[in-house]
C-alpha positions in Angstrom: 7.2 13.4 -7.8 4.2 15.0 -5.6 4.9 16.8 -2.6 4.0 15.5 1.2 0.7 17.0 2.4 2.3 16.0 6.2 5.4 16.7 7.5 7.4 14.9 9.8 8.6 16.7 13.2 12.1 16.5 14.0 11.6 16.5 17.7 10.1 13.0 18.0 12.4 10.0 17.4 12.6 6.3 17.8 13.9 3.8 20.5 14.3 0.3 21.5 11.4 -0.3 23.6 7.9 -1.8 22.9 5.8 0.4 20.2 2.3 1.8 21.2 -0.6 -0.5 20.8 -2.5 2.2 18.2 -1.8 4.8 16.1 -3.5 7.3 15.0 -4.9 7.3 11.5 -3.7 10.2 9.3 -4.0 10.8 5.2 -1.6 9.3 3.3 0.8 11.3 1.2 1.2 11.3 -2.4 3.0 8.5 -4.4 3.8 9.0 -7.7 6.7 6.5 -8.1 4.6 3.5 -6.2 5.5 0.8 -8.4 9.4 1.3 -7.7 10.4 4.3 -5.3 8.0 4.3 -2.3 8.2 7.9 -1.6 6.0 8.8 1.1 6.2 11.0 4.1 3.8 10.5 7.7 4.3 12.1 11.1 6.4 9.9 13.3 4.9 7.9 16.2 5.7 9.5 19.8 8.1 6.7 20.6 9.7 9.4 23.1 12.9 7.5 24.8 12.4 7.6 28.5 13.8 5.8 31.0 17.9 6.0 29.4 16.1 3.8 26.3 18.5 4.1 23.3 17.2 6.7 20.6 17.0 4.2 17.6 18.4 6.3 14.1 15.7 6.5 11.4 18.5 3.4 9.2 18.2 1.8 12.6 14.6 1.5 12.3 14.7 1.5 8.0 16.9 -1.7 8.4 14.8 -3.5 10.9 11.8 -2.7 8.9 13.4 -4.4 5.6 14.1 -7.7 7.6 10.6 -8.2 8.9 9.5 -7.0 4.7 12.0 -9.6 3.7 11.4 -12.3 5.7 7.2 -11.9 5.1 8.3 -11.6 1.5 10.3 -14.8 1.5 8.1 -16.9 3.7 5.1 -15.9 1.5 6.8 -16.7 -1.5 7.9 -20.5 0.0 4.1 -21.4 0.6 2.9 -20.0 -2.7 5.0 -22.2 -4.8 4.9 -25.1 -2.1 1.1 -25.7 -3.2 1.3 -27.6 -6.7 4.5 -28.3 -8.9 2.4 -26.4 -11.9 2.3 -23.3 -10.4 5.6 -21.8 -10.1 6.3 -18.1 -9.5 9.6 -16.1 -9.5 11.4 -15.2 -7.0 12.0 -11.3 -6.7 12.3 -9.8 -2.9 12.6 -5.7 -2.2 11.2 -3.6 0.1 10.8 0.0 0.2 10.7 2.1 3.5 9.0 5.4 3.3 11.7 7.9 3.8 10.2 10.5 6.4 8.9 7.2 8.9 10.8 4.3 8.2 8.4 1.8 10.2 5.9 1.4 7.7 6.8 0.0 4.4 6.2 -2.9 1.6 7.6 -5.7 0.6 7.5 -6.6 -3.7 7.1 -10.6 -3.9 7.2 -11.8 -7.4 5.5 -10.2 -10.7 4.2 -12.4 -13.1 1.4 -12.6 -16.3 -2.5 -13.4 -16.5 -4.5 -14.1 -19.3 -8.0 -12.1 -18.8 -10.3 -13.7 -21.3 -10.1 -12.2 -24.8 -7.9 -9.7 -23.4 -4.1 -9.8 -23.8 -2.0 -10.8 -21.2 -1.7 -8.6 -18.0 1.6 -7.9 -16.0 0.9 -7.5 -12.4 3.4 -7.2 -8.9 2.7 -9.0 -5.4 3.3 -6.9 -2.5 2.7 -6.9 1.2 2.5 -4.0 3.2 2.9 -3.3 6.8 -0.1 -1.4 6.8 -3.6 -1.2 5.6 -5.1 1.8 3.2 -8.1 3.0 1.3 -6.7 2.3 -2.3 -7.7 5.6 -5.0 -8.5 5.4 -8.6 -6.1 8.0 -8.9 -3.6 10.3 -7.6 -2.0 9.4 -4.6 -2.5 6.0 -4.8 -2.7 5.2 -1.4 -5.1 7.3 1.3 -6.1 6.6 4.9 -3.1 5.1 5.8 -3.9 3.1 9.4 -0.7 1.7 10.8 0.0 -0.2 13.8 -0.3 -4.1 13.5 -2.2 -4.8 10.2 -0.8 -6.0 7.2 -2.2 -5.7 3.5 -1.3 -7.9 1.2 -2.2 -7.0 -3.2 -1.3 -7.4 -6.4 -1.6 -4.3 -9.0 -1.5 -4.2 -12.9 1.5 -2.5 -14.6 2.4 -1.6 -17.9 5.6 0.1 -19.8 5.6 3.7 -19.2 8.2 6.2 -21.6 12.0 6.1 -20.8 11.4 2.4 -19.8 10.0 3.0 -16.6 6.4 1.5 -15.0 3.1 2.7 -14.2 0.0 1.1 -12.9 -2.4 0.0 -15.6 -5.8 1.3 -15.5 -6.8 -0.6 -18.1 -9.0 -3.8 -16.3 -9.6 -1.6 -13.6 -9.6 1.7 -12.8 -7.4 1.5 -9.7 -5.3 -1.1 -11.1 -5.8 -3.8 -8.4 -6.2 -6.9 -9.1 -7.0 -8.0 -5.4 -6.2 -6.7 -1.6 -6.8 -8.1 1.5 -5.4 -7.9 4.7 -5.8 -12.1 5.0 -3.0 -13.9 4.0 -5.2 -17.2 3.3 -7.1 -15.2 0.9 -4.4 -13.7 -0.1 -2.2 -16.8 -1.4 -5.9 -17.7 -2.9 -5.3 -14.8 -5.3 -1.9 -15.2 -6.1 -2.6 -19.0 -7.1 -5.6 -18.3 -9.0 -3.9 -15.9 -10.9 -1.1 -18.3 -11.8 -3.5 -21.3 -12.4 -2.7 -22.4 -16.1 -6.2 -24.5 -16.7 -9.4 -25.2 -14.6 -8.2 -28.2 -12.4 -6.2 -26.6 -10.7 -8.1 -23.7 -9.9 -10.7 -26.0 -8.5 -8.3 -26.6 -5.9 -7.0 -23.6 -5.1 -10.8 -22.7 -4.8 -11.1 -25.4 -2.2 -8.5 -24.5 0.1 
């Protein structure tokens, strides 16, 4: 597992108080376990307590981020398999926190497999992200990180890596997205389209 080209300062911390409207963009740190771990490290915000606020501990602010994850995750997952009784997808909520700034974070929905023409079947994962990124073709796989109040919502490839563990597959696509968008209409779009079994109901879906 890479290294983080940022380091967090010690000095700044959390509290209970409103967050800034913006924060700074900064590079995003290598992630080498991305389908399962969710190992990266970014400065924290200057949320400086002031005013007798209470200092928030970094699993303070780890917890509160996995509800919000969870609950997007779950409320996401509701509407997907809400829109037509032939399209059903499995139910498989965790988050991940990134260890060094516990506000930002992603949320896995539910995995499933596509069908790409002549091409065997692809397994792919549904996340949502509390943040939006430049996605790379390689090595980290996510750059530009801009936090704040955006969310990102995609669904990457993965195959069977050795010693039974995962790894994005390259194989359709280089970067091993299937789709991103920071719109969750178009986003639930997607998702259906990829679990569409024959072309009725993908008119539909194309139609909302």
């Amino acid at each position: 597992m890479g290294g983080s080209g940022v380091q967090a300062s010690e000095k700044l911390r959390y509290y209970q108080a409103n967050p800034p409207r913006r924060l700074p963009s900064i590079s995003a740190a290598p992630h080498s376990e991305f389908l399962r771990t969710g190992r990266i490290a970014r400065p924290a915000p200057p949320w400086a307590g002031v005013g007798g606020k209470r200092y928030l501990t970094r699993e303070e602010v780890a917890e509160r981020t996995g509800r919000k994850l969870t609950r997007a995750g779950e409320t996401t997952h509701q509407r997907i398999n809400a829109f037509h009784e032939a399209i059903r997808f499995p139910k498989l909520i965790f988050y991940r926190v990134f260890d060094e700034i516990p506000h930002l974070g992603y949320c896995h929905v539910t995995t499933s497999t596509t069908s790409f023409g002549q091409r065997g079947p692809i397994h792919w994962s549904f996340y949502i992200a509390n943040f939006s990124s430049d996605i790379s073709e390689t090595y980290p796989f996510f750059e530009n990180i801009r936090s704040g109040y955006s969310r990102m919502y995609f669904a990457v490839a993965y195959e069977k890596a050795p010693g039974e563990t995962l790894r994005i597959d390259r194989s359709l696509r280089k970067d091993g997205l299937l789709f991103r968008t920071d719109d969750p209409h178009e986003a639930m779009k997607n998702v259906l389209l990829l679990g569409a079994r024959n072309q009725s109901i993908r008119a539909m879906i194309k139609k909302l």
